[in-house]
C-alpha positions in Angstrom: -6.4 -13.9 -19.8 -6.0 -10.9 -17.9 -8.6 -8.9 -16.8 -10.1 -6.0 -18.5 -11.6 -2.6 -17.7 -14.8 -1.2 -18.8 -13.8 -0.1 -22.2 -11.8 -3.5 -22.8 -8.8 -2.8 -22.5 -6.0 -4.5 -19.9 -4.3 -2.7 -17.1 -1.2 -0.9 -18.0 1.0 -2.9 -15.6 3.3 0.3 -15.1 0.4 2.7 -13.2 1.2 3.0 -10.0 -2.3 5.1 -9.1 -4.4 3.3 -6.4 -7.5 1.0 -7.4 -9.8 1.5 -5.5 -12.1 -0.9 -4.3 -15.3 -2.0 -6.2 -18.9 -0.4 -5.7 -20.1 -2.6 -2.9 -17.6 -4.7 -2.1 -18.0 -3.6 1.7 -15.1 -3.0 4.3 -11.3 -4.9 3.3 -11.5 -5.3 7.8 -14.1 -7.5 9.6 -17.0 -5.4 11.7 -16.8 -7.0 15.1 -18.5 -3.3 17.1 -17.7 0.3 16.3 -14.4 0.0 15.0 -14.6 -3.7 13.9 -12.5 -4.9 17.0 -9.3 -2.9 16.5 -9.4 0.0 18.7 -9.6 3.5 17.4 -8.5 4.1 13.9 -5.6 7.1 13.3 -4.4 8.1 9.9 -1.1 8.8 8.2 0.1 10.2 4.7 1.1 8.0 1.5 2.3 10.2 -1.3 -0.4 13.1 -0.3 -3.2 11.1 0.8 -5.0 10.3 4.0 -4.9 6.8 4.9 -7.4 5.1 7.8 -5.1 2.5 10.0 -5.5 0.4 13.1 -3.2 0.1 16.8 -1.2 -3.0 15.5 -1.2 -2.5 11.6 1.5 -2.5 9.8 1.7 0.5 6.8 1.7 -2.4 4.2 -1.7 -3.9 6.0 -3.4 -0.6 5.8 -2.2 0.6 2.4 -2.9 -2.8 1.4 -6.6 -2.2 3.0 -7.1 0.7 1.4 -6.5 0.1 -2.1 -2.9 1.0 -2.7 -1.3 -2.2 -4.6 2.1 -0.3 -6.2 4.2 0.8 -3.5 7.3 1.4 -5.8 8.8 1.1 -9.3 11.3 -1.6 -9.3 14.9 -0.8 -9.8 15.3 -2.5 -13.1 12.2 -2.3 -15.3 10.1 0.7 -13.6 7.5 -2.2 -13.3 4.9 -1.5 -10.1 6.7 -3.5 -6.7 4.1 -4.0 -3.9 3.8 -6.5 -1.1 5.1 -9.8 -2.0 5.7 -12.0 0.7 4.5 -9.8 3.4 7.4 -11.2 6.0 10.3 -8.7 5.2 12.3 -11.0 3.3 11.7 -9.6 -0.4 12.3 -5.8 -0.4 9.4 -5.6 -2.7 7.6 -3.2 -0.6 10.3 -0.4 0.1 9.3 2.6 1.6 10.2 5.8 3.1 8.8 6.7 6.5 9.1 10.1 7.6 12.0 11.0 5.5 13.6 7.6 6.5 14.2 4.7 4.0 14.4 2.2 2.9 11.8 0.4 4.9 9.9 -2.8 4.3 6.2 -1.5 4.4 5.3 -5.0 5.4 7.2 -4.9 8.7 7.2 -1.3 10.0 4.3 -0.6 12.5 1.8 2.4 11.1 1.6 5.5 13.5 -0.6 8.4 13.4 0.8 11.5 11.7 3.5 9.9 9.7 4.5 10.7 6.1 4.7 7.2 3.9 6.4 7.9 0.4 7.3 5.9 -2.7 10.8 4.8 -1.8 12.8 6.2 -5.1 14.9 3.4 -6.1 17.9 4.2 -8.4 17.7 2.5 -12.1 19.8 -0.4 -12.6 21.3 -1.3 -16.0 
């Protein structure tokens, strides 16, 4: 059964908006010290907003921490694609860095100051 929101109803499987994490659910990232043992956070863009990422993180890890679950409509149905397998070898998580794309989201190192996009993949028939 899937799940439900507060009024009942089930997710509309084609929003692509971010969920955002549940009232006190507490930090995605461990808390080992000041910055939980990653070294300083830095921030970059995804479709507008600010996102928090760590030295080593890939875009797909920190989106992926921070709520966002859609990165892109698929080709074929418009249905939400995110991270799949999380090793490059899917495509599911397309995205354009910068201006540049397509890039797997679950590969491509995050970096302060960069622009992250929904990766506009053409409709198939």
């Amino acid at each position: 059964m899937p799940a439900r929101d507060q009024r009942g109803a089930a997710p509309d499987p084609t929003d692509l908006r971010v969920t955002p994490p549940a009232e006190g659910s507490g930090p995605v990232r461990g808390d080992d010290g000041p910055h939980g043992g990653r070294g300083t956070p830095f921030t970059f863009r995804h479709d507008g907003r600010t996102v928090t990422a760590y030295p080593g993180e890939t875009i797909g890890a920190a989106l992926l921490a921070a709520g966002v679950r859609a990165l892109r409509p698929s080709g074929f149905d418009a249905r939400p694609r995110g991270l799949f397998c999380g090793i490059g070898a899917c495509f599911d998580c397309l995205v354009t860095v910068d201006g540049d794309g397509p890039v797997r989201a679950c590969l491509a190192a995050a970096a302060p100051d960069t622009e992250v996009e929904v990766h506009d993949v053409p409709r198939q028939r």
